[in-house]
N, C-alpha and C positions, 0 to 999 in steps of 0.2 A: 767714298761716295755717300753721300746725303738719302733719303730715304723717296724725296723727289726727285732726286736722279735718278735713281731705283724704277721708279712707274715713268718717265718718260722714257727710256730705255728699254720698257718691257712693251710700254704703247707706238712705238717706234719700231720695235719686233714686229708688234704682231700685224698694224696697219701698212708697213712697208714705205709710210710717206711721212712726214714732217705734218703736211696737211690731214692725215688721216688721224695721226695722233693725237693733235689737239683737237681734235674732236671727242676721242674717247677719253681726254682730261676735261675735257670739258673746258678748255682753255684757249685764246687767241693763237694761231702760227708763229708769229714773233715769240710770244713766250714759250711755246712748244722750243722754238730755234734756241731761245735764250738760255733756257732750260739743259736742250744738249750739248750748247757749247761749253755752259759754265763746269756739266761733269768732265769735258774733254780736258778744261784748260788744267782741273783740279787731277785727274790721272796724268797729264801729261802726254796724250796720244788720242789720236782717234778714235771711234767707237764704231764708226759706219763709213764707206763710201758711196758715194752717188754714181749709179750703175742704172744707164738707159733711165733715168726718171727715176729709179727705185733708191730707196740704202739700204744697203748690205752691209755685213757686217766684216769686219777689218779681221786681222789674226788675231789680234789684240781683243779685240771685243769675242770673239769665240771663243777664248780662253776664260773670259768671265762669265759669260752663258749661261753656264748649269748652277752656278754658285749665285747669279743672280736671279734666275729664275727659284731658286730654293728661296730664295728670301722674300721674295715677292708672294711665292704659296703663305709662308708663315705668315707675313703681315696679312695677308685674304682669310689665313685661319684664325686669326687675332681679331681683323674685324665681325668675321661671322659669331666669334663666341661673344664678341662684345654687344653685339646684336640680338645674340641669343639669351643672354643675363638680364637683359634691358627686359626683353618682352616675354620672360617665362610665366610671369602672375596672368599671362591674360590667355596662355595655354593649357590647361588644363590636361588634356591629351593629346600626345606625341607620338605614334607606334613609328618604328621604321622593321620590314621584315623583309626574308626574302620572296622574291618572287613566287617561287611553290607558296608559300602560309599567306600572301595580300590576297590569292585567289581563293584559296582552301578553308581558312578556318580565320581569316582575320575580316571578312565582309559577318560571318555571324555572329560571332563576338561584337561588333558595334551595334548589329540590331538586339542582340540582349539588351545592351544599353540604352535601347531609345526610351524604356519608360521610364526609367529613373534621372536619367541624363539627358531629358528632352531638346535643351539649348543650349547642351554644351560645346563648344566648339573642339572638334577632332582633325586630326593630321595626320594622315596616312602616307609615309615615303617607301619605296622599295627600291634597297642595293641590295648586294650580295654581301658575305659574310664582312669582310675586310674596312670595306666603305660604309659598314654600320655601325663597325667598332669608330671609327672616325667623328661620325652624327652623332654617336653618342656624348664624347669625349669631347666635343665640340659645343656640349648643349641645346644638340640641331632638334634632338627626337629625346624622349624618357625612358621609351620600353623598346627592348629589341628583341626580334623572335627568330630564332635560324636553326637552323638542324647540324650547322659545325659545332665543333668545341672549343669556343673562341676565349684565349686567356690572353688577360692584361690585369696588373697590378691596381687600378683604377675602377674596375668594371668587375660585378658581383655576374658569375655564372651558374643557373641553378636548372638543373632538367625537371621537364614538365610532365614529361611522358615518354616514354622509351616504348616502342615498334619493332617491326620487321620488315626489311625494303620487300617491295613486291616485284614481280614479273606478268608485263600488260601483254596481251596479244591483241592482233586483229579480232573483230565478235566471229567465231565457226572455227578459229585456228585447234582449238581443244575441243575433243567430246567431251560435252555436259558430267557426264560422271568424273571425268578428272578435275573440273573445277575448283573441289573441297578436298583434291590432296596435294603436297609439295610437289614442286616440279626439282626431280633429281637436276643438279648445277648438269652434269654432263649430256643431259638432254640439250641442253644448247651449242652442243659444239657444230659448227659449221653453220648452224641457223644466221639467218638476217638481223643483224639488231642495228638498234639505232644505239648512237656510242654519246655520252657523256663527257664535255669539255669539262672536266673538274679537278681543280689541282689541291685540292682538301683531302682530308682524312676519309671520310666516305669516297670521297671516287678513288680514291689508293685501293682500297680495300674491293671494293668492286673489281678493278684490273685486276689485281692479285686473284678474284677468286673464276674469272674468269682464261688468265694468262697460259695458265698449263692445260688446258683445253684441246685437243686434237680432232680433226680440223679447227682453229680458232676461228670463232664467231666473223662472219662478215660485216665489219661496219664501215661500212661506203659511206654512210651518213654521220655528221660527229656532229651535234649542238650543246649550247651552253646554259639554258634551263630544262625541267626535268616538265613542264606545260609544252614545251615545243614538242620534247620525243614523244609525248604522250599522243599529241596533234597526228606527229608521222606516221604514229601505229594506228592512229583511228582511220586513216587515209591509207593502211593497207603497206607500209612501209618493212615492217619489219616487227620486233618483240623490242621492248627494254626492259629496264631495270631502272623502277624510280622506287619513290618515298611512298608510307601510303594515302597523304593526305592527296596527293597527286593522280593514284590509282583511281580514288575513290570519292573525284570530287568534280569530277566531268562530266557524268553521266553514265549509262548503263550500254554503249556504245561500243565496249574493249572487254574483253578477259583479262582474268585477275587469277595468280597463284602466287603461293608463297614459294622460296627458294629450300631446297634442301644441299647443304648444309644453309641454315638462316643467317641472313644479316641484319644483325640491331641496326636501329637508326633513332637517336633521341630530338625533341624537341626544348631546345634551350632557350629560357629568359635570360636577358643581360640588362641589368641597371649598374646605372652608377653607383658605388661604393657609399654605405652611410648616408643616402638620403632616402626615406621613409614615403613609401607611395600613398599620392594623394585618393579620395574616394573612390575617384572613378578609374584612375589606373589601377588601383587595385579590384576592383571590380569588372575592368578590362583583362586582366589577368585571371581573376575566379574562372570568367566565362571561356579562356580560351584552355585551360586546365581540364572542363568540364567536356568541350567539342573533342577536342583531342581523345581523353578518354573513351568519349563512343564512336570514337571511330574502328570499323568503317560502317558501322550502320548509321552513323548521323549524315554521317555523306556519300550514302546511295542515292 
């Protein structure tokens, strides 16, 4: 198959009509048609049947499916970086982070910036750890800031600041004088907590230090950022266990204690290997080195 039979094939997938297709080609019907037939006649078999108006796809064509849809991602990863080489001179600043650091410590970090880097233009993306090694690797974003410990042969990992996860309550859950001591791990057993969808290294560690617990912690509630459970607790939900830019970056709304036994949590930069950071990403970098640092009194 040709590499335009490829995207008629995949525009035909996803539209479900000959007509719809050539539309997302940007191309007349007839051609769209021309297009399909000519990969049919070139395979040797059908690709689709015509079912009530729609096509669907033959045995034959679902056999190729997953193989052609892989190749279809790569040429879209192919265009994106080619895209991305073309127009890096006119980006200056690129962060991609996750969600906990776009809320927490990556809105202050660009206003450090505003007086020195008054008109520079900034890009702010947030995925989770996996989808930023990707933007990276793609030339989508330059700096990447996440609390996993994301390794690739390609990509420079370096911690910024190493932590302790915390435990939020409801504000009234603790008397005031336990505030300022650990909360023994086994004090939580059978408590309400709001549970962490996280299939990293930190949320292992978290189940692990919660799992041998008796009664085990009730969590009716399970989310997949560490701003959502925060939300729950502040609406009376239950307790969690986040990060502490996360504790300590919402407001004075929750209780806060450290864990006994403690759990580390680092914050890590990921750049790409052997390229040398320009002014201002290094200077995006200084400052979020610095927030980090005073945490958690920079973000009381």
């Amino acid at each position: 198959m040709r590499l335009r039979h490829i995207e008629v094939f995949q525009a035909v997938l996803q539209a479900g009509t000959l007509t719809g297709a050539a539309k997302l080609l940007n191309v007349s019907q007839p051609a769209a048609t021309k297009l399909l037939q000519h990969a049919e006649m070139q395979l040797g078999f059908a690709l689709f049947n015509r079912v009530r108006g729609r096509l669907q796809l033959t045995a034959e064509g679902e056999l190729l499916c997953a193989r052609i849809e892989k190749i279809h991602d790569q040429l879209r990863d192919l265009q994106r970086l080619s895209a991305s080489i073309k127009h890096a001179g006119h980006r200056p600043l690129r962060v991609v982070s996750i969600p906990t650091l776009a809320s927490a410590l990556v809105p202050q970090a660009v206003t450090g910036l505003s007086a020195a880097f008054a008109e520079a233009p900034i890009e702010l993306v947030t995925e989770h750890s996996r989808e930023m090694l990707r933007s990276l690797l793609l030339r989508e974003s330059d700096i990447g800031l996440t609390l996993q410990e994301v390794r690739h042969p390609d990509i420079q990992l370096q911690c910024l600041h190493r932590d302790k996860l915390r435990v939020i309550a409801p504000a009234g859950w603790w008397k005031p004088a336990l505030l300022d001591k650990p909360l023994p791990v086994s004090e939580l057993a059978g408590e309400r907590m709001i549970g962490i969808l996280s299939h990293d290294g930190l949320g292992r560690r978290v189940r692990t230090h919660l799992q041998h617990l008796q009664p085990e912690p009730q969590t009716r509630i399970n989310v997949q950022t560490y701003q959502l459970a925060r939300a729950l607790v502040v609406d009376g939900h239950g307790l969690a266990i986040v990060d502490p830019f996360t504790a300590y970056g919402g407001g004075n709304n929750i209780q806060i204690r450290t864990l006994k036994p403690e759990l580390d949590v680092s914050l890590y930069l990921l750049v790409r290997n052997g390229e040398q950071p320009t002014p201002i990403q290094q200077a995006f970098i200084d400052h979020i080195r610095v927030i980090a640092d005073l945490t958690p009194k920079a973000l009381r």
